[in-house]
N, C-alpha and C positions, 0 to 999 in steps of 0.2 A: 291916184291912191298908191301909195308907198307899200313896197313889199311887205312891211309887220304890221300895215292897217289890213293887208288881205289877208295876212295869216290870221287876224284875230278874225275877222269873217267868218273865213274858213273854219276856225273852230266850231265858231256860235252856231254853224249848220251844220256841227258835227254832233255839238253838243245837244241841240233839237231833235236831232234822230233819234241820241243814244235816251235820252229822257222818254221821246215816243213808245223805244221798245220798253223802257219800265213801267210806263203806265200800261201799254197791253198785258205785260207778267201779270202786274198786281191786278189785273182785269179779269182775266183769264180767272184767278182764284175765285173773283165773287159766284162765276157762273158752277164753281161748287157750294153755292149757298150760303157764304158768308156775306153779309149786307154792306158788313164795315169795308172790307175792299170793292165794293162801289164805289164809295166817297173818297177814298184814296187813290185808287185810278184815275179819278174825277179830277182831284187836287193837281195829282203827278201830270196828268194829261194837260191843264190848264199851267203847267210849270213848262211844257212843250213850248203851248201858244204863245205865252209871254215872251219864251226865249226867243222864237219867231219872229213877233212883234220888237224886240229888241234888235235883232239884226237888221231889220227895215231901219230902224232910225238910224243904228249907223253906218247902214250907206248912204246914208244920208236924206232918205224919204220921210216927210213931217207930213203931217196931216192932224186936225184937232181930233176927228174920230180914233184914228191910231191910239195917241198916247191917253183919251180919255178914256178909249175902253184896259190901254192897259193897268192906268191905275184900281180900274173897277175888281180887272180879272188878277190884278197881283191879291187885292183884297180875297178877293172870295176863293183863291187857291189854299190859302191858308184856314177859309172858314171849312171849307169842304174837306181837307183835313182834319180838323178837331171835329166835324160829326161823324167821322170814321172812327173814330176814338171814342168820344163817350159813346157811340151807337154799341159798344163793347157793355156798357153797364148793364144790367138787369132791371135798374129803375125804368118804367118807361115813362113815369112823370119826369124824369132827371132827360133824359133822351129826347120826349118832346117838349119841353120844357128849348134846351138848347135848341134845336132845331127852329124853332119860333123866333129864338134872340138872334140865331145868326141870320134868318132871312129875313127879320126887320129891318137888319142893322146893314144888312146885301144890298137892300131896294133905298134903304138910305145912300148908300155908298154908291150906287148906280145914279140916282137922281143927281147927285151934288157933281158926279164925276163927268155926266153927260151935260151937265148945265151950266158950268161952271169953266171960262175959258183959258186955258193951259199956256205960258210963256211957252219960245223955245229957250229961254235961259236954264232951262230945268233939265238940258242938254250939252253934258261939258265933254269935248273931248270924242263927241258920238256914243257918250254914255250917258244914261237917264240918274241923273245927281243932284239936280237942283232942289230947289224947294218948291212944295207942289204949294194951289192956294190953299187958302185955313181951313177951309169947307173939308174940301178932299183928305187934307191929316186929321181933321177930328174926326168925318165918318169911316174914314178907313181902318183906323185906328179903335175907333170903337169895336173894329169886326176881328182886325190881328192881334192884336194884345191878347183880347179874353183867349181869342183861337189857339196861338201860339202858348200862352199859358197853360192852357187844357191838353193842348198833344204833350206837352212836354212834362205837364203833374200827372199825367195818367201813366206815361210810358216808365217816368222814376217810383212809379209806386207798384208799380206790375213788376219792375223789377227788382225790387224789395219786397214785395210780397211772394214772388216765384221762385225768386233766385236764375231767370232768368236773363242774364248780361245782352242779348241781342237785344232787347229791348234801349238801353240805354243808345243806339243808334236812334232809337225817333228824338231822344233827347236831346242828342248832340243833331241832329238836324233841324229839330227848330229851332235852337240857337241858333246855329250857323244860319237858318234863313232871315231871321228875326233883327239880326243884328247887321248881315252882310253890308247894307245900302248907309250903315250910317259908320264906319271902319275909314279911317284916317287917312288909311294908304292908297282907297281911293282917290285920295286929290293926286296921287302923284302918278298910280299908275290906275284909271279908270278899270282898264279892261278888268280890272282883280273882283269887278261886281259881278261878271258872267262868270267866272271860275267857282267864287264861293257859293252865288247859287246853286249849282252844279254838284259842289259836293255837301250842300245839304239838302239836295233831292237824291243823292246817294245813299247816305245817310239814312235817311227816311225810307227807302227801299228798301234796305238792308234788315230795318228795322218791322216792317209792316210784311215782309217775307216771314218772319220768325213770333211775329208778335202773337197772344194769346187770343182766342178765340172768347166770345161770351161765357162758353160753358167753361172755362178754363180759368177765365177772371178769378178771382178769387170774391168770396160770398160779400164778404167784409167791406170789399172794395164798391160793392152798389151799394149796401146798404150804408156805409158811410156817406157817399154822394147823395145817398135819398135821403139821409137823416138831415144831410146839410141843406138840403132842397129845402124841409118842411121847417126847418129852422128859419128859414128868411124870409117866411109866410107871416 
């Protein structure tokens, strides 16, 4: 292994740490009673694993368990995200409502991920870039899209409804994580998908540090999400 393939290692298990101690922060907070930093800890914490799992493969250790759970666990970091966020509404049909669709949509993304056998072509460079099968991007995708959707329209409307700007950090983090794995400059320099990750769990920290509490939400903002619930009834 070439001196710049150890240093990028060496980040990746720096970078695992430093993601560890953020998910204890934002952990730490729920046990004052906020529910939403559950799921966010949950998220951040499962942003650890991943990273984890990602430096196993590139030292080079494969295994079909490995990368099938990490597709599972890239999916459902980002569901466990967006129910920290809408768990902020007041709706609790808008709440359990989502809660339902992300863990159908979980055990979907589990079944397909765990059943379904993984090339190592999906490995360029000792980075996870390839194309996964069609199974794994339809159910995955049914779970990150809405997800990443939902953290990112809650956070831009909390912070148009507050006026509070830290907010626009969960914004810019789910971009950044939503987008990081399909960014062009990875074909040239891989290692750039464990960086962006990175700083959009940053991002996201940043943002779930400062972000508004249920009682703080604004009224408008459940009741529009309820309205839009009973609308689709």
């Amino acid at each position: 292994m070439s001196t710049g393939d150890a240093a990028v290692g060496a980040s990746l298990i720096l970078l695992a740490l430093v993601t560890l101690y953020l998910a204890m922060i934002v952990l730490r907070k729920y046990r004052r009673g906020a529910n939403s930093y559950l799921w966010w800890g949950a998220g951040i914490f499962l942003g650890f694993v991943t990273i984890i799992q990602e430096a196993f493969i590139y030292f080079g250790y494969w295994s079909q368990p490995l990368i099938q759970s990490y597709i599972f666990m890239v999916a459902l970091l980002v569901g466990f995200l967006s129910i920290g966020s809408v768990n902020l509404l007041r709706s609790e049909w808008v709440r359990g409502t989502w809660l339902g669709y992300i863990t159908l949509m979980s055990i979907a993304t589990a079944y397909f991920s765990f059943t379904t056998p993984v090339s190592r072509d999906v490995v360029v460079g000792g980075v996870i870039l390839g194309a996964f099968p069609l199974n794994d991007i339809i159910s995955s995708t049914l779970v990150t899209a809405p997800a990443a959707t939902a953290v990112i329209a809650l956070a831009l409307y909390s912070t148009w409804r507050t006026r509070k700007p830290g907010t626009l950090f969960i914004a810019a983090g789910g971009i950044v994580i939503s987008i990081a794995g399909t960014l062009f400059v990875l074909r040239s320099f891989p290692a750039t998908l464990y960086y962006a990750e990175f700083a959009g769990i940053i991002l996201l920290f940043l943002g779930f540090i400062d972000f508004p509490s249920r009682h703080t939400l604004p009224a408008a903002a459940s009741a529009a999400a309820a309205g839009h619930g009973r609308g689709r009834n």
